[in-house]
DRENFITI-47719 format. One record per atom (N, C-alpha, C, O): z, y, x. Coordinates in pm, whole numbers, plus 50000, padded with zeros to 5 digits. Atoms other than C-alpha are relative to their C-alpha. Example, Ala and Ser with C-alpha at 12.3 -4.5 7.8 and 13.67 -1.06 7.14 Angstrom:
2
500004988150089 507804955051230 500005012050090 500665011850194 499944988149918 507144989451367 500735010949923 500905022049974 
% end
This chain:
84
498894990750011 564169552801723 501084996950104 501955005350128 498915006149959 566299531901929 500175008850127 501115015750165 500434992749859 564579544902260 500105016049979 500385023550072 499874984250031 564669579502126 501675008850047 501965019850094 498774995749996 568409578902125 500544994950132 501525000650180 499555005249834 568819557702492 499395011950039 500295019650071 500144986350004 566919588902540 500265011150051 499865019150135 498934984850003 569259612902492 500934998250067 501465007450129 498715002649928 571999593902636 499705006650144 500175016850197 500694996349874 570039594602953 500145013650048 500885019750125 499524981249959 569569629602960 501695008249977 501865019550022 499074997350043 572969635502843 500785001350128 501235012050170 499575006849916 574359614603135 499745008050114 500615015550159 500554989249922 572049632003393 500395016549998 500375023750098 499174986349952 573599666303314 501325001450000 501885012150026 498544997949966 577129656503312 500074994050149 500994998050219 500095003649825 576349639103681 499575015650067 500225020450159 500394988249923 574469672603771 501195008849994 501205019050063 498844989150042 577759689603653 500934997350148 501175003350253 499215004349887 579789670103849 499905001350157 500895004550223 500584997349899 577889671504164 500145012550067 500355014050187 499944985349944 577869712304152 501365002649974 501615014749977 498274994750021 581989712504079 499684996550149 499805006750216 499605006149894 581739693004403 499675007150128 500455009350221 500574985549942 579469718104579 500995005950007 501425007550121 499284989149980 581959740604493 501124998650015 501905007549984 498725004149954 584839721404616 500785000149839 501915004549856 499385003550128 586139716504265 500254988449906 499324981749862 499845017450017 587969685104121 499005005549840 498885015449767 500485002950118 585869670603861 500544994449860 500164985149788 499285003750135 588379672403572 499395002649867 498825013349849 500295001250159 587539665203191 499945016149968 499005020549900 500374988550040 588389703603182 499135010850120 498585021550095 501194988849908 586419720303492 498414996349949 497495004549940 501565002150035 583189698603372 499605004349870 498415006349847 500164992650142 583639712303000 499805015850010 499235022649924 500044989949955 583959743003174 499075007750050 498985020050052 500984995549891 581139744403384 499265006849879 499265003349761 500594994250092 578989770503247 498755000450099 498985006950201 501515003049940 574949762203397 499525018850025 499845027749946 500504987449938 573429795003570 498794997449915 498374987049865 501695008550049 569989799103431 498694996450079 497564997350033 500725004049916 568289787303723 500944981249983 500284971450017 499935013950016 570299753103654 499774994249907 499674981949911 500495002450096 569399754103319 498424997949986 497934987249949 501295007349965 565929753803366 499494992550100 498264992650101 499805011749967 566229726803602 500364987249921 500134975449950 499475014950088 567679703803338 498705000049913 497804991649916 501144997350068 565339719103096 498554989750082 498024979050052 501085011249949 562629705503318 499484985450038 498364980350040 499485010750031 564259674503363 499634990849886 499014980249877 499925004350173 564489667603009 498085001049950 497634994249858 501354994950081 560559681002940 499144985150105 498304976850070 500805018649921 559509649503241 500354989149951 499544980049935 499445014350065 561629623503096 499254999149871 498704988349848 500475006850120 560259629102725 498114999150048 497294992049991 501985002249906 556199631902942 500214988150029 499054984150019 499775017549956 557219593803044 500194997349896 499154993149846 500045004550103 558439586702745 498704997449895 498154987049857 501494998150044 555429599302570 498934990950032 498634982249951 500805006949936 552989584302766 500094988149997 499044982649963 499665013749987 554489550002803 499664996249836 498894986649825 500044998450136 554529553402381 498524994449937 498134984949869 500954997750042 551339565202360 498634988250033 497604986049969 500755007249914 549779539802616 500234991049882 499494992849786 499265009250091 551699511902400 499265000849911 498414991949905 501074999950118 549879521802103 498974997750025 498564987249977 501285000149950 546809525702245 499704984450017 499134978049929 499835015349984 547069489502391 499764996149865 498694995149805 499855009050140 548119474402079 498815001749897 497994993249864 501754995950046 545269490801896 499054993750035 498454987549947 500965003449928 542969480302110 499774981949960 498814976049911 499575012950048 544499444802068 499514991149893 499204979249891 499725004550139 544299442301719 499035001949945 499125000449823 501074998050044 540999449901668 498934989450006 498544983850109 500895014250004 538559422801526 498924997350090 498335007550126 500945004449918 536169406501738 498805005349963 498295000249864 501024994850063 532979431401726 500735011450006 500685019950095 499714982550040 534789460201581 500425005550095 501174999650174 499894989449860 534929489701833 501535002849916 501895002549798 498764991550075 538439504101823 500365011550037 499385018250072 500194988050036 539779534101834 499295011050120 499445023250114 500454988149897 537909550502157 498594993649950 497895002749994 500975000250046 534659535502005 499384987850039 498244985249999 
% end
């Protein structure tokens, strides 16, 4: 759960930097109220969106590998595990 929620920060983090970045583009100070402000086009929205859908595909994977491993691991001497 822990990683679930570093996570989110992550992604969280990553679209208030992308925020900041396009005030800056647009010559605009990056105040507490222009970045609350910023309202995402939907071409930058599905950029984050996509963002967000690779980070939890790493996540996943790294997870899934992990298990897999450990499985594999933990399986008695003889006994096939879980790929057979």
């Amino acid at each position: 759960m822990m990683l679930l929620a570093l996570a989110a920060e992550v992604s969280a983090l990553r679209e208030r930097l992308d925020t900041h970045e396009r005030l800056a583009e647009e010559k605009q100070p990056p105040t507490t109220a222009s970045v609350e402000a910023y309202a995402p086009t939907e071409a930058v929205e599905a950029a984050r969106a996509s963002a967000r859908r690779s980070l939890i595909d790493r996540m996943t994977r790294v997870l899934l590998e992990t298990r897999s491993d450990l499985s594999r691991d933990s399986a008695a001497p003889g006994e096939p595990d879980e790929r057979g």
